[in-house]
C-alpha positions as CSV (number, residue, x, y, z in Angstrom):
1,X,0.3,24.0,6.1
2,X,-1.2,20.8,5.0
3,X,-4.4,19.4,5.8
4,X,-4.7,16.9,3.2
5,X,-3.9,13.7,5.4
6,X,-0.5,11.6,4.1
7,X,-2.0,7.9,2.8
8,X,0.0,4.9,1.2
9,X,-2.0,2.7,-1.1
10,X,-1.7,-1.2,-1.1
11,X,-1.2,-2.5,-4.6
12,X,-4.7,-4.4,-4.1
13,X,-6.8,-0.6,-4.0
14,X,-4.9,0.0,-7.7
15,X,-5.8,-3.3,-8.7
16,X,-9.2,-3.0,-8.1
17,X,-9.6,0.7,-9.2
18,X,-8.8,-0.4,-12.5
19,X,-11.1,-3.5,-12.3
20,X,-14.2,-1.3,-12.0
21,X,-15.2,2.3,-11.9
22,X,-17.8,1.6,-9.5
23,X,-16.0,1.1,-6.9
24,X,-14.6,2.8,-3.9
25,X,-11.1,2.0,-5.0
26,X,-11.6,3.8,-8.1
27,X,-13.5,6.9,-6.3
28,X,-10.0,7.3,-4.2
29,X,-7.5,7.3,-7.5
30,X,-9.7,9.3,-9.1
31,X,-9.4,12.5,-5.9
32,X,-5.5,12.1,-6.0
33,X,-5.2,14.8,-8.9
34,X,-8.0,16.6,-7.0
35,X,-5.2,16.6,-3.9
36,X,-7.7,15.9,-1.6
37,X,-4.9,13.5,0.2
38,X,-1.2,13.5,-0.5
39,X,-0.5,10.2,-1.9
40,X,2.9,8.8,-0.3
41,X,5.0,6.2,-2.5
42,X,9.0,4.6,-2.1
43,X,10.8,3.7,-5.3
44,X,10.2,-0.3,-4.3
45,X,6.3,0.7,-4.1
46,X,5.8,2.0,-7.5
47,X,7.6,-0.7,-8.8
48,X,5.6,-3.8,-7.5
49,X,2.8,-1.3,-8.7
50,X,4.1,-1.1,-11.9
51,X,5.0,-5.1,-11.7
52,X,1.0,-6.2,-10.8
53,X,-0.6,-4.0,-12.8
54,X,1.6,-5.0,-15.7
55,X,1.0,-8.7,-15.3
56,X,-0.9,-10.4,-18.1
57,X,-4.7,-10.2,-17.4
58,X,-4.3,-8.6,-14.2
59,X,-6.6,-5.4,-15.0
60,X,-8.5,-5.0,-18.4
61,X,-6.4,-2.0,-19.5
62,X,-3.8,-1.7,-22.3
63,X,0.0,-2.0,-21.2
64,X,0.4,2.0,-22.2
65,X,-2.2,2.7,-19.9
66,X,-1.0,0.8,-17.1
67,X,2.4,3.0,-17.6
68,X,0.1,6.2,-17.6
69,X,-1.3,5.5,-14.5
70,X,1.9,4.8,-13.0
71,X,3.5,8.2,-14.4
72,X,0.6,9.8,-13.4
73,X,1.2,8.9,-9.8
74,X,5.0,9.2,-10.3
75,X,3.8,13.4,-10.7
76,X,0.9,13.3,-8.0
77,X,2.8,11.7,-5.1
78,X,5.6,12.1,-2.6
79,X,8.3,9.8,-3.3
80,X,9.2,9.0,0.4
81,X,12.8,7.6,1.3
82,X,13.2,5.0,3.3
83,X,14.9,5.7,6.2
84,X,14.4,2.9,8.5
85,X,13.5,-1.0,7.5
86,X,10.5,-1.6,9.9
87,X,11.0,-5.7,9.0
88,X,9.3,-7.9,9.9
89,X,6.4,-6.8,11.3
90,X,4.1,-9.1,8.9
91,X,3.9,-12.6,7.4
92,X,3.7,-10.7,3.7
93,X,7.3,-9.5,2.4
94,X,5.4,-7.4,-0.3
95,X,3.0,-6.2,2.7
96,X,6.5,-5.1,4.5
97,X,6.8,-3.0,1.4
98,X,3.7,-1.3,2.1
99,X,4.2,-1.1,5.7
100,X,7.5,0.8,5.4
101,X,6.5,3.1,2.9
102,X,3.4,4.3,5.2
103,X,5.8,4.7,8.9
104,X,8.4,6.4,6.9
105,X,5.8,9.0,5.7
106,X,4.1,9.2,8.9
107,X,1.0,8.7,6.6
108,X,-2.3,9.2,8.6
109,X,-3.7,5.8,6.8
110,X,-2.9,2.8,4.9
111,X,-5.1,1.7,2.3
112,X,-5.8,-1.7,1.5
113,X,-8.5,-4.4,1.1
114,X,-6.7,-7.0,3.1
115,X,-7.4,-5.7,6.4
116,X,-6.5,-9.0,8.0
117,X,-3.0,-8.9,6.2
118,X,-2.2,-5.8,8.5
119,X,-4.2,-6.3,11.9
120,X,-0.5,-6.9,13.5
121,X,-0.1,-3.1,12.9
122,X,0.8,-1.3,15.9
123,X,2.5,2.3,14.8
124,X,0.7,5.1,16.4
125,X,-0.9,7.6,14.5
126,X,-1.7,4.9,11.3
127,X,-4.8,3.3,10.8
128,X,-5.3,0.8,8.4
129,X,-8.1,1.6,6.4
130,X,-10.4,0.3,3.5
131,X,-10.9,2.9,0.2
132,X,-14.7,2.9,1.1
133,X,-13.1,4.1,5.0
134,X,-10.9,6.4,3.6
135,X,-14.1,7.7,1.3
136,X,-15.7,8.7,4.2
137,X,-13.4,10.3,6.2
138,X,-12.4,12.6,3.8
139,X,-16.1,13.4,3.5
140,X,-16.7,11.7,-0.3
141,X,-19.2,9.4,0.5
């Protein structure tokens, strides 16, 4: 059994993880190898991932690193297929991306830092969350 909850990560929480390691955002990537929550991701997810992160001045890391990261979450998480197309739902196509990934995984919380981006969210059993949230309820404070 499985008590780590399922949880989807908005591109924004990687973003800002590798911005600054002071952060919340950071504190979260950094339990994924720990397996404190089970990190769900779709093929179209890690790719806009991969896509952001590898934009020119984007985060102050190296382009190997950025593909480090990536492959390191490639191992950690559960690649979820998309089964249904929950479209729209939100003003954001890349949002949609997001959105999809977390109902097809039945994920327990969606991460993000645009909480205002999401507040159309209706699916029972997700919350939309912030990293600091997320933090807390898995007791990491």
């Amino acid at each position: 059994m499985n008590l780590c909850p399922k949880v989807v990560v908005d591109t924004n929480v990687l973003v800002a993880a590798l911005r600054s390691r002071r952060g919340a955002s950071f504190s979260l990537l950094s339990l994924l190898r720990a397996r404190r929550y089970e990190l769900c991701v779709t093929v179209p997810l890690v790719m806009e991932y991969a896509d952001v992160l590898g934009r020119p001045g984007m985060v102050p890391v190296s382009q190997t690193q950025v593909d480090a990261i990536i492959d390191m979450i490639c191992r950690e998480a559960h690649q979820q297929t998309v089964h249904y197309l929950w479209r729209p739902q939100l003003r954001d196509p890349k949002d949609e991306m997001v959105l999809e990934a977390a109902v097809n995984a039945s994920a327990a919380y969606l991460v993000t830092h645009n909480l205002a981006d999401f507040s159309a969210v209706r699916f029972r059993g997700l919350e939309v969350v912030t990293p600091a949230r997320l933090l807390a309820l898995l007791g990491e404070e």
